[in-house]
DOKOL-375585 format. One record per atom (N, C-alpha, C): residue in one letter; x, y, z. Coordinates in steps of 0.2 Angstrom, whole numbers, plus 2048, in hexadecimal, padded with zeros to 3 digits. Example, Ala and Ser with C-alpha at 12.3 -4.5 7.8 and 13.67 -1.06 7.14 Angstrom:
2
A8427E4827A83E7EA827A8427F0827S8407F5823S8447FB824S840800827
END
This chain:
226
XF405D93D1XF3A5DD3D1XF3C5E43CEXF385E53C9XF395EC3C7XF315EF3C7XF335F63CEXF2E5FB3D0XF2D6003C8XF286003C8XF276083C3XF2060C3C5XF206123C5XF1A6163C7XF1861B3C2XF1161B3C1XF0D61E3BBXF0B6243BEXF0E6293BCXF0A62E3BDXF066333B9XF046383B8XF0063C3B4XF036423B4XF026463AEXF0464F3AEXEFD6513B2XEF864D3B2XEF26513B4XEED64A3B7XEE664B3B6XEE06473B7XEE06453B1XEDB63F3AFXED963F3A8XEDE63D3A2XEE463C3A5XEE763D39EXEE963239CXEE662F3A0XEE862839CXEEC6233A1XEEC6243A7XEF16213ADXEEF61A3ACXEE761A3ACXEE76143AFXEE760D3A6XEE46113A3XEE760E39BXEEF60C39BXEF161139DXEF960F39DXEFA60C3A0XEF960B3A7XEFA6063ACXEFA5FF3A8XEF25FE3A5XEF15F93A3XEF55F739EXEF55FA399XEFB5F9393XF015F6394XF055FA399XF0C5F939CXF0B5F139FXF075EE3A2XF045E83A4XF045E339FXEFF5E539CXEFE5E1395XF065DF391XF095E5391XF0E5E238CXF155E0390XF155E1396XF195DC399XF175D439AXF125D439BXF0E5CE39BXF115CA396XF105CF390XF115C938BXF195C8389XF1D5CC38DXF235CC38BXF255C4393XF215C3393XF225BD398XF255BF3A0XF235C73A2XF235C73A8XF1C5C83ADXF1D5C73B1XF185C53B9XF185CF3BBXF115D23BDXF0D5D73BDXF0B5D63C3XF0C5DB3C7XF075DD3CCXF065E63CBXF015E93CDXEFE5EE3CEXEF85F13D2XEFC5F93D8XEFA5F93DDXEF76003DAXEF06003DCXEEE6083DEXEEE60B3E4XEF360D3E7XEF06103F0XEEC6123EFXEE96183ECXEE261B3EFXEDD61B3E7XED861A3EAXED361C3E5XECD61F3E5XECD6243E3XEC76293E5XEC06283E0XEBD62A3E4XEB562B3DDXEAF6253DBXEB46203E1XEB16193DFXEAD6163E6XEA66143E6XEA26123ECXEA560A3EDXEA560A3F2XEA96023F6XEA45FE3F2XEA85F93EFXEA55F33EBXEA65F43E5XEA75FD3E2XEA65FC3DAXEAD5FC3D8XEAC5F83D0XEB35F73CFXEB65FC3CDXEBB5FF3CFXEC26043CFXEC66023C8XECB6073C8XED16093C2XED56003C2XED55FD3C9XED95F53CCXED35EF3C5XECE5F13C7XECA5ED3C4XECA5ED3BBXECA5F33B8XECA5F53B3XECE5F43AFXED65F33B1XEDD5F03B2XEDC5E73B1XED95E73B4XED85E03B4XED25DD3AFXECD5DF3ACXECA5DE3A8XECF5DF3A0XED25E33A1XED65E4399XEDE5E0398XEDE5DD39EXEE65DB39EXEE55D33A2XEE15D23A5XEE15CA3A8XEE55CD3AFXEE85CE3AFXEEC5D13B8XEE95D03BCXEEA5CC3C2XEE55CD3C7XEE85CC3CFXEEE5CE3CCXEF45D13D3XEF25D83D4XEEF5D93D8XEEC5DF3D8XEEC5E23DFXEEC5E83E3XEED5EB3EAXEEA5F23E8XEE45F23EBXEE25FA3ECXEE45FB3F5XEE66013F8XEE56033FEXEE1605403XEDF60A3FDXED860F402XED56113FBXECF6143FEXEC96153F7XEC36183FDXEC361F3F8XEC06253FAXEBB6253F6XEB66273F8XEAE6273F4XEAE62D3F1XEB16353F2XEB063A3EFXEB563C3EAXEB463B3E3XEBA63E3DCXEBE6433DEXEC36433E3XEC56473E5XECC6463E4XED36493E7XED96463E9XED96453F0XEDB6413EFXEDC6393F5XEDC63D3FBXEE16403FDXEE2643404XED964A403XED664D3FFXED2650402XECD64C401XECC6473FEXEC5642400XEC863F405XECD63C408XECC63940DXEC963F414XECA645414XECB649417XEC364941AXEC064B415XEB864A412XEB5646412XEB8640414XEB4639415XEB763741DXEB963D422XEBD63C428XEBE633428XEC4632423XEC662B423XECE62D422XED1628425XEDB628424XEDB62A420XEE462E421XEE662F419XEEC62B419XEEE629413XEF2624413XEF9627412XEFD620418XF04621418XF09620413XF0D623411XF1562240EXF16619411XF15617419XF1A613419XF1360E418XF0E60C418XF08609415XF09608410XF0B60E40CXF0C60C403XF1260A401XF16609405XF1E608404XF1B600406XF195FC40CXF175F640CXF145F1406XF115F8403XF0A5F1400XF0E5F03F7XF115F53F6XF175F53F0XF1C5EE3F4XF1F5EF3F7XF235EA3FAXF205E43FAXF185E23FEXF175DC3FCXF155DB3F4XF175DE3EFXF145DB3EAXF1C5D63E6XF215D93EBXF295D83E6XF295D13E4XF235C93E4XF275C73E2XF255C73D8XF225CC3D7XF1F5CC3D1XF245D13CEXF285CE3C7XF2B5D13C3XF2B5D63C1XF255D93C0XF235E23BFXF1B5E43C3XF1F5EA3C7XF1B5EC3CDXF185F53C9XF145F53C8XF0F5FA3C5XF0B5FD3C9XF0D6033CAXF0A6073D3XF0860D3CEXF0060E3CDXEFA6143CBXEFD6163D0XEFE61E3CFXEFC6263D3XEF66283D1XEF362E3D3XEEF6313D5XEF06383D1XEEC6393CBXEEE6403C8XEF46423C6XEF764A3C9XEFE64A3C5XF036473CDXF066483C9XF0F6473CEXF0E6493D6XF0C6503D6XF0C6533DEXF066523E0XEFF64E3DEXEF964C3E2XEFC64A3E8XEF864A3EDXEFA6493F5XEF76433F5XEF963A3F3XEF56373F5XEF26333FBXEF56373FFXEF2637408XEF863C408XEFD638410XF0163C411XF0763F40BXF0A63A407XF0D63C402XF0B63E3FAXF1063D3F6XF0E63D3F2XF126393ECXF106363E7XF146333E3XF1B6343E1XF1D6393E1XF2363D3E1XF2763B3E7XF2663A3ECXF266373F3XF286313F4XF2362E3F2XF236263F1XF286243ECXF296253E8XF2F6263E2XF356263E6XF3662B3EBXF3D62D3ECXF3F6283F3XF3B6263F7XF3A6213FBXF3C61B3F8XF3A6173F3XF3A6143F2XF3E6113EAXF416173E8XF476173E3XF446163DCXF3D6183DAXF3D6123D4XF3B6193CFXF3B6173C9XF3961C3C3XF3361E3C3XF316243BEXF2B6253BFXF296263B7XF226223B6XF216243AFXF1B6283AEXF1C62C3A7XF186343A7XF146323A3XF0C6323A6XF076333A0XF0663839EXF0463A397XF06642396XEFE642390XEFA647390XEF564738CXEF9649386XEF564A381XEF864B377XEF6652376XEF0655378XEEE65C376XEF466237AXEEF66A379XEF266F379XEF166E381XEF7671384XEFC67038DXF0066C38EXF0066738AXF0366038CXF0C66338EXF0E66738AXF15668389XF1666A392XF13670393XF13671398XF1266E39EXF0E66B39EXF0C6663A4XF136603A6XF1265E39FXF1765939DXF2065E3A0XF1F66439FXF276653A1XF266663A5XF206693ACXF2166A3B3XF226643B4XF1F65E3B1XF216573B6XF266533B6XF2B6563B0XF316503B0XF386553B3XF3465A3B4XF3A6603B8XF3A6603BFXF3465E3C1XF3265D3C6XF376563CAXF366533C5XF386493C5XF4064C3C6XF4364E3C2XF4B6503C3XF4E6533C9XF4A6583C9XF4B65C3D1XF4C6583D6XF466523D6XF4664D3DCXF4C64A3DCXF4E6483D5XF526423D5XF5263B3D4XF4A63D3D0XF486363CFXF466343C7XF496303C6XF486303BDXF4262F3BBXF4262F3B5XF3B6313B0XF3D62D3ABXF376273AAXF376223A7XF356213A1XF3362739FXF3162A398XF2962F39AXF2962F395XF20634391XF1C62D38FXF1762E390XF1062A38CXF0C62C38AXF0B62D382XF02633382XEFF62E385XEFA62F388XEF562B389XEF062B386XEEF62F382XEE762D37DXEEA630378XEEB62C371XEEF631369XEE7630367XEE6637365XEDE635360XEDF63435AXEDA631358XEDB62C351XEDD63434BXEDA63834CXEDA63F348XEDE64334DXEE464434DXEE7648350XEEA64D34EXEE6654353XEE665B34FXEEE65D34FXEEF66434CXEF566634BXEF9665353XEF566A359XEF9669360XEFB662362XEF865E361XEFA655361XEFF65535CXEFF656357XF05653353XF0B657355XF0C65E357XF11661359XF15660360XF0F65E363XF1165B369XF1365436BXF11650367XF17649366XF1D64B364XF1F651360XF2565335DXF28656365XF2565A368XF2A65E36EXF2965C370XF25659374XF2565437DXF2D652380XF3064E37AXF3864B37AXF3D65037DXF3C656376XF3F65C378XF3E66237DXF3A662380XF38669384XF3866238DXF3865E38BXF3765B393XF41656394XF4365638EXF4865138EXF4864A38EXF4264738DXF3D644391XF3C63D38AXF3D638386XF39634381XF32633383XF3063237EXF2A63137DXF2862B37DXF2A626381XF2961E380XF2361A37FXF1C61B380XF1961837EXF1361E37CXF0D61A377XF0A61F375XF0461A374XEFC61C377XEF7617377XEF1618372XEEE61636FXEE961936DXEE461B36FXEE062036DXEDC623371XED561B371XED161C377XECA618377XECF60E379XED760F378XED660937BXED3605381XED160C388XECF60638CXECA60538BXEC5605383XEBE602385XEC05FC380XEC75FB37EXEC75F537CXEC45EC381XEC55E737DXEC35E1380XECB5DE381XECD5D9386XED15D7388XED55D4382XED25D237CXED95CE37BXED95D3374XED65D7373XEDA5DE36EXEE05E0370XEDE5E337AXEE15E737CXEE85E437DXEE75DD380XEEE5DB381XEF35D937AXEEE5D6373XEF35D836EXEF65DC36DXEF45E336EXEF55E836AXEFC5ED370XEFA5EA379XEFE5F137AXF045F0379XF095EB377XF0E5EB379XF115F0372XF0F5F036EXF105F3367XF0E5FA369XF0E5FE370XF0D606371XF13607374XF16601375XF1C60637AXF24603375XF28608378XF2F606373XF35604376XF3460237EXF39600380XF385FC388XF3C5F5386XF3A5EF389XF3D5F1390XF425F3393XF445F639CXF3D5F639EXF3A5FB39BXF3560139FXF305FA3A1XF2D5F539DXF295ED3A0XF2E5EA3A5XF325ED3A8XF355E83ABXF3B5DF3A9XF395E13A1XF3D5DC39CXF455DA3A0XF475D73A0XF505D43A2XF535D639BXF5A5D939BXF5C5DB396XF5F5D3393
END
């Protein structure tokens, strides 16, 4: 079993696209997917979440949400705000562990690297539990930055970094997108390993899974055997 964790520089910038991607194209590379949300915020019990939407674009349906908070918040202060548990480290270290007998284990975080998603944080759970972490990084103007607090952060711990993802390239992309595919590499240390096109998650499933495994450029990070 090979663990990987998606995190983000921020909100918003394509986690759960990537997630999906990453899935799709393992998938096709003929390995077995499972993929765990611990928390989910913003969503009313019964509607479908980031788990659901993952599953629509990729066929995957080894899936583990843990808790799900009803206000868009991060996970430890909606739960706080919904006087509901916050969830544990060793919780999150169980339900990763029941997925191991699936060849690639896909664990969504929660915004960037240091969101608290109850009592820890991805960051946390990474170093618990040994496994890499990969970086979605937006295309526009901040990304460098964000992008070099979070892979510097990654090194401090002592936890590798499994590359950069833009997660949305837009079809027109202005000069700071163009410049910033060039230095992301160089100002974080970091490749650039996979790159998405913007608007794919409102593709349909059998585009999507054509097409993701041609975003990413190296087969480890799917969990492939060499």
């Amino acid at each position: 079993m090979t663990i990987l964790l998606i995190s983000g520089t921020s909100t918003d910038v394509g986690k759960t696209v990537v997630t999906a991607a990453l899935a799709a194209a393992a998938r096709a590379a003929g390995r077995t997917v499972a993929v765990c949300k611990p928390a989910q915020t913003g969503i009313a019990p019964g509607e479908p979440g980031d788990l659901a939407e993952i599953t629509r674009l990729t066929g995957v349906t080894r899936t583990l949400e843990l808790v799900r908070y009803p206000e868009p918040l991060a996970p430890d202060t909606a739960a706080r705000r919904a006087d509901m548990p916050l969830l544990t480290l060793g919780d999150t270290i169980a339900a990763v562990e029941s997925l191991a007998d699936a060849d690639l284990v896909l664990v969504e975080g929660a915004g960037g690297l240091l969101v608290r998603i109850g009592e820890f944080t991805l960051l946390d759970l990474a170093q618990k539990i040994g496994a890499p972490v990969l970086v979605v990084a937006a295309a526009g103007l901040g990304t460098l930055n964000h992008s070099e607090l979070t892979t510097r952060t990654l090194a401090a711990a002592g936890v590798p970094c499994a590359g950069l993802v833009i997660g949305s390239w837009p079809t027109d992309p202005d000069l700071a997108s163009r410049c910033n595919r060039d230095d992301l590499p160089r100002v974080t240390e970091t490749p650039v390993v996979g790159v998405i096109p913007a608007g794919a998650g409102q593709w349909d499933r059998h585009r999507f899974t054509a097409a993701a495994p041609s975003w990413f450029t190296t087969g480890p990070l799917l969990g492939n055997r060499p």
